[in-house]
N, C-alpha and C positions, 0 to 999 in steps of 0.2 A: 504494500500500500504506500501508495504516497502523502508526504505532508508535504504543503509548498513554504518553501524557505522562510517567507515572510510572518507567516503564523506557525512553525515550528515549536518553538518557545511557549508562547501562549497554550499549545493547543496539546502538547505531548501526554501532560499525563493523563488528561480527560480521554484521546485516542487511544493510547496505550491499556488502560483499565480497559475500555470498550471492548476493545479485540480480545482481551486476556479472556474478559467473559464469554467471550463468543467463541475463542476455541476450549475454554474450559467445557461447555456448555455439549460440545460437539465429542469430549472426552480426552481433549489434551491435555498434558501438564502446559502450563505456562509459568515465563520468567521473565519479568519485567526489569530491565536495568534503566535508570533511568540517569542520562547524561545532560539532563537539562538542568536540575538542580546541582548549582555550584557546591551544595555541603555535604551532595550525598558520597559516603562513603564507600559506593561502588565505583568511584572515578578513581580511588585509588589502586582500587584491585584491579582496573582495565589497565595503569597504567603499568604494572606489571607486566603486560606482555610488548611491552616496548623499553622494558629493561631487559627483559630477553633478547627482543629485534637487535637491537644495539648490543649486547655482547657477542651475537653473532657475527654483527658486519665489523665489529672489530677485530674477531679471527680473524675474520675474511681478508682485510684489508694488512694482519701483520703477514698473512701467507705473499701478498702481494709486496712487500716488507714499502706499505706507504701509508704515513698514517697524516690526515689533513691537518692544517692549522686551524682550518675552520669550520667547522661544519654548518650550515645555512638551513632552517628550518622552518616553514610556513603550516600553523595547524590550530585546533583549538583549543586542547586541553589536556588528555591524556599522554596524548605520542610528545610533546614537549617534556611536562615532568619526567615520564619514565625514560625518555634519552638521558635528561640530567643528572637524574637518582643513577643510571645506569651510568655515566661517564664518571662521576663523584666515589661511585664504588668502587670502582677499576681503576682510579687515578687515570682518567686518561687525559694525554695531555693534548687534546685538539679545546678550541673554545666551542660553544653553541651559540651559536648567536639564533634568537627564536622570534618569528613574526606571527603574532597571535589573530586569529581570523575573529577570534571574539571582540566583544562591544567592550568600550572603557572601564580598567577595571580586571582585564584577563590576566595581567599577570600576578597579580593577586590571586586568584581562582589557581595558576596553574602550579605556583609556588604551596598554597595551600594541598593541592594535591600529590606532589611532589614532597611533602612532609606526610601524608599518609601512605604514599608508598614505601619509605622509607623506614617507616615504624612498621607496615606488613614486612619487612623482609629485616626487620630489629636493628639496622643500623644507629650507627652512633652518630649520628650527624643529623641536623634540619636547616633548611634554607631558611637563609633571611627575607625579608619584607624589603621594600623597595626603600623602606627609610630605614631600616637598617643601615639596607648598604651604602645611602647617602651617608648615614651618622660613622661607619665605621670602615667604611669599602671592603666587609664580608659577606660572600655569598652565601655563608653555610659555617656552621654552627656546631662543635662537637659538643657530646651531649655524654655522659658518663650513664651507662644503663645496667650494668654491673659489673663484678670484679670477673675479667677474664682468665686470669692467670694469679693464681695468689702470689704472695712476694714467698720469692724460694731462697735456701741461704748451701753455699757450697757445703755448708755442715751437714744439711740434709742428705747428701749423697755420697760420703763416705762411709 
């Protein structure tokens, strides 16, 4: 089914119920994700699979032994965060520069999702806020979430 661009936003979740009922009704399971709402915490879990995309094409690119300085990205929400959480994880050292197709306000939304992906996959780190990085020019933020490795002492091993 189609939604037209312009009433997408408006119109998702009233369409989406509708259908769910109607193939429930017919005896299908349905699963409603819903990408319209900026706080829902399914945008974190989508962008999981674009921290996978992106550890792939970074094999890929060291098999080619070339890895870019920049990578150029136009999108609206998921596939941004989860390249970032995915380049932040790996250290990798290309920049992302990212063009948000969303209305004023996206990178908010995608920074915010970008700190839920990273807490599904329990990293130690969250992105900064846009005045963050103005106040302190950090992109990302470690965050201590347990002791890793207790303190070990050479006495222990003799």
């Amino acid at each position: 089914r189609f939604v037209p661009p312009d009433t997408y936003h408006e119109e998702f979740r009233h369409l989406a119920n509708e259908w769910a009922s109607e193939l429930s009704t017919a005896g299908e399971r349905t699963y409603t994700f819903d990408d319209v709402d900026p706080d829902s915490y399914g945008l974190g879990l989508a962008a999981l699979g674009y921290v996978n995309a992106f550890l792939e094409l970074e094999a890929q690119l060291e098999q080619l032994d070339w890895i870019p300085d920049v990578i150029y990205m136009c999108s609206a929400v998921t596939s941004q965060a989860g390249i970032a959480v995915a380049m932040r994880a790996s250290e990798a050292s290309s920049r992302l520069v990212g063009v948000t197709a969303r209305s004023p306000g996206g990178s908010t939304v995608i920074t915010r999702v970008a700190n839920q992906a990273s807490t599904l996959l329990e990293l130690d780190y969250r992105f900064t806020t846009e005045d963050e990085i103005r106040q302190t020019g950090a992109w990302w933020k470690r965050e201590e979430l347990r002791e890793y490795l207790p303190t070990l002492s050479l006495e222990q091993f003799r």
